[in-house]
KOLKOL-707218 format. One record per residue (C-alpha): residue number from 1; chain; x, y, z. Coordinates in Angstrom, 3 decimals. Each point is the difference from the previous one (the first is absolute). Layout:
<pts>
NUM, A, X, Y, Z
...
</pts>
This chain:
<pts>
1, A, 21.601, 4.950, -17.817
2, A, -1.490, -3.478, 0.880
3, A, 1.183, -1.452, 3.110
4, A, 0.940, -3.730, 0.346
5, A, -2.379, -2.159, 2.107
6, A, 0.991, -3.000, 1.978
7, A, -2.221, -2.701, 1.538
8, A, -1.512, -0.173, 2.468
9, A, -1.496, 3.119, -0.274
10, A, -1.142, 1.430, 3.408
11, A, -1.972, 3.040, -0.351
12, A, -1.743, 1.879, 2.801
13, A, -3.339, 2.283, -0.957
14, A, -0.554, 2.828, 2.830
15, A, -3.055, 1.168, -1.812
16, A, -1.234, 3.830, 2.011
17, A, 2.363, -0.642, 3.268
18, A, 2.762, 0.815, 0.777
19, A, 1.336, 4.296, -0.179
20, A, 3.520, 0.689, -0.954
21, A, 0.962, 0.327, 3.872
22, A, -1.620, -4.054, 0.396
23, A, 2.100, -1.073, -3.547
24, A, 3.123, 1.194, 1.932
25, A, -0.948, -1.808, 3.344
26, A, -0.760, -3.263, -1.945
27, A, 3.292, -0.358, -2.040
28, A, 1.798, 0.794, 2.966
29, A, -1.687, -2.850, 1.582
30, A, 0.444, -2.182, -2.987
31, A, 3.099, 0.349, -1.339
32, A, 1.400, -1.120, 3.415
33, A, -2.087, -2.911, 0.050
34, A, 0.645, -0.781, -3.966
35, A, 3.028, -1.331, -1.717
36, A, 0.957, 0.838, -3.256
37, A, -0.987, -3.297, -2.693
38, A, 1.569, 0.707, -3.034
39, A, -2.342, -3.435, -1.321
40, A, -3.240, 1.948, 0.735
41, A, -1.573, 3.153, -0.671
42, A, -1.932, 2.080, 2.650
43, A, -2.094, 2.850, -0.421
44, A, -1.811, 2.430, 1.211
45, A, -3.114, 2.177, -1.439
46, A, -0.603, 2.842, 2.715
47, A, -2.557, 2.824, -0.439
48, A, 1.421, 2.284, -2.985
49, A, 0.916, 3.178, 2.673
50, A, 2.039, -2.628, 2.115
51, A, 2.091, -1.019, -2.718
52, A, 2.512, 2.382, 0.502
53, A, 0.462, -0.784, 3.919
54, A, 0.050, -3.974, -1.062
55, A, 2.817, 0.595, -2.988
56, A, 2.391, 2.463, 3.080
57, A, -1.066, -2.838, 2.702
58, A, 1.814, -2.952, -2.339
59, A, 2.219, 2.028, -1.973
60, A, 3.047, -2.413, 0.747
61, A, -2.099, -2.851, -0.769
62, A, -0.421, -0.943, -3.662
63, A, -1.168, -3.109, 0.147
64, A, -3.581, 1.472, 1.073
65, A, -1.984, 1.690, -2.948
66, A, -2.797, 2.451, 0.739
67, A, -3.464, 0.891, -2.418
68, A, -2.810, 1.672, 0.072
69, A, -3.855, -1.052, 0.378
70, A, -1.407, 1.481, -2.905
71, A, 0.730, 1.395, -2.799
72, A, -2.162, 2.338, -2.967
73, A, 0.585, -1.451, -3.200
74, A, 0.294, 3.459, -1.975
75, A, 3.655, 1.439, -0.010
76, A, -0.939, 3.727, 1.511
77, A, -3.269, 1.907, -0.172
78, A, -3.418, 1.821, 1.758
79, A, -0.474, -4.010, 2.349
80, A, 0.226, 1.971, 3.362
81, A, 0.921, -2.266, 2.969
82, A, 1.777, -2.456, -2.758
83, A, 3.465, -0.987, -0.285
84, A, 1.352, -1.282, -3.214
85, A, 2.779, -2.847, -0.470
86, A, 2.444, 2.580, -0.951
87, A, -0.453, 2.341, 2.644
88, A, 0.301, -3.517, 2.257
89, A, 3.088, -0.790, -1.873
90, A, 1.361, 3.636, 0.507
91, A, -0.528, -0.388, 3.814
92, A, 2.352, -2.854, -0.181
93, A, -2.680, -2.606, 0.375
94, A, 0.953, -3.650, -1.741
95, A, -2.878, -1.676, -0.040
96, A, -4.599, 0.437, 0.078
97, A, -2.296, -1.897, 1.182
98, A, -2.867, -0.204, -2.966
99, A, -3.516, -1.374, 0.571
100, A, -0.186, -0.803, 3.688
101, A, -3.296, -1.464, 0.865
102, A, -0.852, 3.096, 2.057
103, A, 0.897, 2.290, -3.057
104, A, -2.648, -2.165, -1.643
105, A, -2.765, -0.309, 1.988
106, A, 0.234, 3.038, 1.781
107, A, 0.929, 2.492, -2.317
108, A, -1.365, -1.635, -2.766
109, A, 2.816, -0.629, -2.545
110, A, 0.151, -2.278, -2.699
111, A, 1.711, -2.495, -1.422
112, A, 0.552, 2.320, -3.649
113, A, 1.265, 2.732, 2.870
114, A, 2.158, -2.316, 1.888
115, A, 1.721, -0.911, -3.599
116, A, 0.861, 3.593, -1.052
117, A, 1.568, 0.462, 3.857
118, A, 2.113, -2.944, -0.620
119, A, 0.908, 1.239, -3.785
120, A, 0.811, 3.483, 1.542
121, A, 2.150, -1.384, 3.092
122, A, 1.844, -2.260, -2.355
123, A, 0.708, 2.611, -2.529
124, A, 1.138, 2.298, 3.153
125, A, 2.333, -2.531, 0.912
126, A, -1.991, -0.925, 2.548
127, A, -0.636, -3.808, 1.223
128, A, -3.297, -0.591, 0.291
129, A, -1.890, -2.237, 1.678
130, A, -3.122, -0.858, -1.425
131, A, -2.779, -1.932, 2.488
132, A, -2.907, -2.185, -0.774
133, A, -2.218, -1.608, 2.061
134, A, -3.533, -1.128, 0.733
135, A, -2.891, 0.459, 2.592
136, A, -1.428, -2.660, 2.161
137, A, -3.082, 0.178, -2.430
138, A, 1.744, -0.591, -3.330
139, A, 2.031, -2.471, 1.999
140, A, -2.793, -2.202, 0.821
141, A, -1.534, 0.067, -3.440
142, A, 2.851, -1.475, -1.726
143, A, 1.075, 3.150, -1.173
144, A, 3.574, -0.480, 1.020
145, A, 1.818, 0.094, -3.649
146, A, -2.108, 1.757, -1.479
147, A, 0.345, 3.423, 2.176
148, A, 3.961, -0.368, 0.523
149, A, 0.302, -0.809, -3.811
150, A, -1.829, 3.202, -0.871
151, A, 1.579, 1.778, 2.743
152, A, 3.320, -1.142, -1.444
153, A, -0.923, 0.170, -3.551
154, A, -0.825, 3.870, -0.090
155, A, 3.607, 0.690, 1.700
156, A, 2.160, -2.238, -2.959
157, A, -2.180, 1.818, -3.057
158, A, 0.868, 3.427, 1.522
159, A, 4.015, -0.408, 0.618
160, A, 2.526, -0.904, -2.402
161, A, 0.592, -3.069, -1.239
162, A, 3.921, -0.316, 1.425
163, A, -1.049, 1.353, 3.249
164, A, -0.496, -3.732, 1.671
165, A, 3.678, 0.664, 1.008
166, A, -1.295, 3.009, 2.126
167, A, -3.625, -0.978, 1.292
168, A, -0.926, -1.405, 3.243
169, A, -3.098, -1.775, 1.025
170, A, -2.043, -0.202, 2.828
171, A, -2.966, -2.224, 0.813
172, A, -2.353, 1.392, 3.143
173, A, -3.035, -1.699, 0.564
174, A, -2.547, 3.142, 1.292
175, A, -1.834, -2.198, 2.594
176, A, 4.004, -0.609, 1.405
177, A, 0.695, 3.477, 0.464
178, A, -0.350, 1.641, 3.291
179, A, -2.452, -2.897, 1.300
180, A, 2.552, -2.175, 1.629
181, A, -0.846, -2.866, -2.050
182, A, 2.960, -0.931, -1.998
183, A, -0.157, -2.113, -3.291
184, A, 1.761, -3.387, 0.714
185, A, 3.141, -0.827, -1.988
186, A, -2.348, -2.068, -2.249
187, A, -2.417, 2.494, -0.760
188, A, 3.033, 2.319, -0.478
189, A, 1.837, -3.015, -2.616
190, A, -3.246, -0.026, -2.034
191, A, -0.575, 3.776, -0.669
192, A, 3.996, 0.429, -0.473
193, A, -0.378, -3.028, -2.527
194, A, -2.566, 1.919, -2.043
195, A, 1.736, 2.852, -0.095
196, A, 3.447, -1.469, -0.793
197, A, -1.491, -2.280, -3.019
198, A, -1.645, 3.520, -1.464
199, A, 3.382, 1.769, 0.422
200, A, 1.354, -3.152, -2.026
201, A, -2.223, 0.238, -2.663
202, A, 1.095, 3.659, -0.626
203, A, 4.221, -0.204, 0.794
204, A, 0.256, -4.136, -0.121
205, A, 1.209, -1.994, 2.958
206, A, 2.983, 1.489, 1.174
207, A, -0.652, 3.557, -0.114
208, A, -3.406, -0.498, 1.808
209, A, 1.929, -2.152, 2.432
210, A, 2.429, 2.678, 0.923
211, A, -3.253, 2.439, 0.355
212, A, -0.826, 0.934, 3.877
213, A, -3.395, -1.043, 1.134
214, A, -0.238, 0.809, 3.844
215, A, -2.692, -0.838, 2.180
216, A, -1.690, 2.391, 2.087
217, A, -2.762, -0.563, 2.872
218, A, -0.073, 0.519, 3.187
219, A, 3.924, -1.604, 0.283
220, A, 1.709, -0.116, 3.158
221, A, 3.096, -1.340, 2.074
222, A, -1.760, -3.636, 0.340
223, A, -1.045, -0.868, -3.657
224, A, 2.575, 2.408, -1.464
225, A, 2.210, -3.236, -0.655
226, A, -2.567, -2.399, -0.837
227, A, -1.437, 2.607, -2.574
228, A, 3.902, 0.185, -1.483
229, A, 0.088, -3.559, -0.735
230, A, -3.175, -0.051, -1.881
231, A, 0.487, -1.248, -3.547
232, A, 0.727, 2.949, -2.449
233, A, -0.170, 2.834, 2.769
234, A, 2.821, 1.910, -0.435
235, A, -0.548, 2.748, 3.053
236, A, -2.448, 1.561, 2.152
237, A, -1.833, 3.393, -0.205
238, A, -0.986, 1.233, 3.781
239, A, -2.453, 2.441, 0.899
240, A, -0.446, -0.074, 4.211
241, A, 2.962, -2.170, 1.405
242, A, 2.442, 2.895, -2.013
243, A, -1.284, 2.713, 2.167
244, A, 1.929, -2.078, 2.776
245, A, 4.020, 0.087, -0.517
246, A, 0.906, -3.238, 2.087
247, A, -2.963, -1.624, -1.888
248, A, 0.760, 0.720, -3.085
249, A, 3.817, -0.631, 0.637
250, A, -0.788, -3.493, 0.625
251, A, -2.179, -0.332, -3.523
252, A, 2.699, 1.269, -1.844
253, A, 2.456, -2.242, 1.430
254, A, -2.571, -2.948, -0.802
</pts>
């Protein structure tokens, strides 16, 4: 089943931290410090074996979804150390990150590969969230559209056409992640502008405009806010400042 998304969308990336014993400590931390929003979403994408501690931790709290990392685009088969989208979906998981920048440049995946994981989560009844992003490199050589339109591109020719109702975006400049060096809500309302006129190309100007696209680098307490209010970002995706449960209290409550 497909699960209804409301903006903002505050999502919080653990990446390889955090054991099942930590997931417990941190919602126990966080849902004190939280208040349920019934006009946002929040989310959480902890490592696949902590899933089950996160979903017990917040099992009186449904206004907090939970995914997964990764997912294998084939349904079942000889992909040892793989999990598929319906083994995900079978685990109770909601929603999957798909083409994170570190997915990309460090394990090599590509942007055909990225499109078959969002065509498999989708058709698992999964949400996923598909991200695109540049380097500092392609950055500086004007290459701005033209990676996050072929980044973005190879995800819409690989789902179904009626899936804009199901598919959320997320734009994460690489030379933002991890570095400390935030985009500014400019640089943020130009790469979400590319990416929203592409989605309106495909769906027309209303569905693309009730598509997610969430921001993600290096986002914290202080520009949380400022990052928000950013022309056509509709939510945040947080790698470091999640790990923290005050810290990412206050984001979500941005």
């Amino acid at each position: 089943m497909s699960h209804r998304i409301r903006k903002p969308v505050l999502a919080g990336n653990w990446k390889m931290n955090k054991g099942p014993g930590d997931a417990t400590a941190f919602f126990a931390a966080f849902l004190n410090a939280y208040r349920r929003d019934e006009n946002r979403t929040v989310m959480f994408f902890p490592p696949a074996l902590s899933l089950a501690a996160a979903q017990a931790a917040i099992a009186e709290r449904g206004d907090i979804m939970l995914g997964v990392q990764n997912i294998h685009w084939e349904e079942n088969g000889a992909f040892t150390g793989e999990i598929s989208a319906a083994i995900a979906a079978q685990a109770n998981a909601t929603c999957v990150l798909a083409g994170h920048s570190e997915r990309r440049h460090i394990f090599g995946e590509t942007d055909e590969e990225v499109g078959r994981k969002c065509a498999a989560a989708l058709a698992a009844g999964l949400t996923p969230i598909a991200c695109a992003g540049e380097t500092l490199e392609q950055r500086e050589a004007g290459q701005l559209s033209e990676i996050l339109l072929r980044q973005l591109d190879a995800v819409m020719d690989a789902i179904p056409d009626d899936a804009d109702d199901r598919l959320v975006v997320a734009y994460e400049p690489v030379w933002a992640i991890g570095t400390g060096v935030n985009a500014t809500p400019a640089d943020a309302a130009e790469a979400h502008g590319v990416l929203r006129a592409r989605l309106a190309e495909r769906y027309g100007r209303r569905q693309a405009g009730a598509i997610p696209i969430l921001y993600g680098g290096s986002v914290k307490p202080g520009n949380a806010a400022d990052l928000l209010a950013a022309d056509g970002v509709d939510g945040l995706l947080v790698g470091g400042a999640s790990l923290e449960p005050l810290a990412f209290a206050k984001i979500a409550s941005a």
